[in-house]
N, C-alpha and C positions, 0 to 999 in steps of 0.2 A: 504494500500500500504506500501511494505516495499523495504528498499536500503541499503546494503553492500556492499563490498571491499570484492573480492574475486581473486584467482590465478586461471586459467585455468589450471585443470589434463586432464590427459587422459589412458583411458580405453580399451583397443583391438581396439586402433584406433578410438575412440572418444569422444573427447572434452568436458569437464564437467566442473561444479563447485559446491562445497557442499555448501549446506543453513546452515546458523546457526542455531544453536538448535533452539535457542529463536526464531525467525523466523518462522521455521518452525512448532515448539508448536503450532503459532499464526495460521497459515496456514490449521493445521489440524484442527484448532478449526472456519475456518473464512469457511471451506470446508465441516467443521463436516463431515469426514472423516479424518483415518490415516492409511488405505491400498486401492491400488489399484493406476492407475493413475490418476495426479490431473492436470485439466486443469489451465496454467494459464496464464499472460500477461503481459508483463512489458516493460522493454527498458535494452537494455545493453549498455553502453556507448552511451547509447541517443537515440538509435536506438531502435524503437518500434518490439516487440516478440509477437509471438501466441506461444506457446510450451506445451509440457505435461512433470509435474515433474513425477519421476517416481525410484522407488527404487530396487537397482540392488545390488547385491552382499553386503547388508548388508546397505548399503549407499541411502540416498536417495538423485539423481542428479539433478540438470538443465543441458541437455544435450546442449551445444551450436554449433548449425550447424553453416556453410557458410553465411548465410542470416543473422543469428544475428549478426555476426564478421566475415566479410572479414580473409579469410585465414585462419580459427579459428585452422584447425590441427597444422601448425605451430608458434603458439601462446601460447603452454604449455609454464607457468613458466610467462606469463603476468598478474598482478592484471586487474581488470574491475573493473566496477562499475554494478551494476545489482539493478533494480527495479522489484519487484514481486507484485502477489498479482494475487489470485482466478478470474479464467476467467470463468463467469456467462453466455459468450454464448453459441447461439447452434451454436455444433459443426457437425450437421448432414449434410450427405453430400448423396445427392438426386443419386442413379443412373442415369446412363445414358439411354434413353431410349431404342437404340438399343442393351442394353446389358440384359434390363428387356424382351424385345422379342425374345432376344436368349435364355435364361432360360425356358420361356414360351412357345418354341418352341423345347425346347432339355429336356426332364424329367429328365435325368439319371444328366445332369449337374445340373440340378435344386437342385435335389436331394442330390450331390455331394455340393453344395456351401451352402444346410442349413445344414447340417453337420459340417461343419468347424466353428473352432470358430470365436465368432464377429471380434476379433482382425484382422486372414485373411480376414474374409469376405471384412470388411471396406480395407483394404488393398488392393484388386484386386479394388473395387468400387471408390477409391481415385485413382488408379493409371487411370481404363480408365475415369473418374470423368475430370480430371486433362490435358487429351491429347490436342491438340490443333485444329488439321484438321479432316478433317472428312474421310479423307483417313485412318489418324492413328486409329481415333478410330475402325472402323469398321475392319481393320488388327489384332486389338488388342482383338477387341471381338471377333472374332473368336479364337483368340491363347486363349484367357480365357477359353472359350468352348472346346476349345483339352485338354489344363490343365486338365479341371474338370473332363472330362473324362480318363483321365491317357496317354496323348498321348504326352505332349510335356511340357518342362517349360515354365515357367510365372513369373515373376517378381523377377526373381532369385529365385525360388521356382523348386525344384523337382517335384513328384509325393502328390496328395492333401493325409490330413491328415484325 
């Protein structure tokens, strides 16, 4: 586990802060990894994080949403405190079932979502993962199932890749 004093930047509109080297050295070597994104966990001002570090434009960030820091957009220019350190769980997250029967039920969308990279995939799977009523999910797998077939957006996403 590691803890710095950092300033909140921001980036096309979101909130960050850089790891120090030395940190981060530790990080690559505590992850045995130094590309790709790195799961990890800590507190910022106290307040316990699940987050993915992840390197953008040369930089590699802690991106700090809403949930780590109340208000976090308008808090550029605020030091924090931040605790890090390699998150060892899983982070898999189980489709939903009526979303694994629409695929199973529609080939061409099937076909259309193993195509895509894991990154969307998990992305559509978090978002109906995440819904709360059963009304929303089942509105929402269907709008996945138009998506995958080129008929409508989804999740602020155009036509699939």
């Amino acid at each position: 586990m590691y803890a710095f004093s950092a300033t909140v930047e921001i980036i096309k509109g979101n909130p960050y802060v850089l790891i120090p080297q030395i940190i981060l050295h530790q990080i690559f070597i505590d992850a045995q990894k130094s590309k790709g994104p790195i799961p990890v966990k800590g507190t910022v001002n106290e307040k316990q994080y699940q987050q993915t570090l992840v390197k953008y434009s040369g930089d590699w960030r802690l991106y700090i949403n809403m949930k780590m820091l109340k208000d976090s957009p308008r808090r550029i220019g605020e030091t924090i405190r931040v605790v890090i350190e390699i998150d060892q769980s899983d982070r898999t997250i189980v489709p939903h079932p009526l979303f694994v029967q629409a695929l199973e039920e529609n080939e061409e969308a099937q076909e259309v979502f193993n195509r895509l990279s894991p990154s969307r995939q998990k992305e559509i799977v978090r978002y109906i993962s995440n819904l709360k009523t059963e009304e929303s999910i089942v509105r929402n797998v269907a709008r996945a199932i138009r998506f995958l077939l080129g008929k409508e957006r989804f999740v602020g996403r155009g036509k699939p890749e």
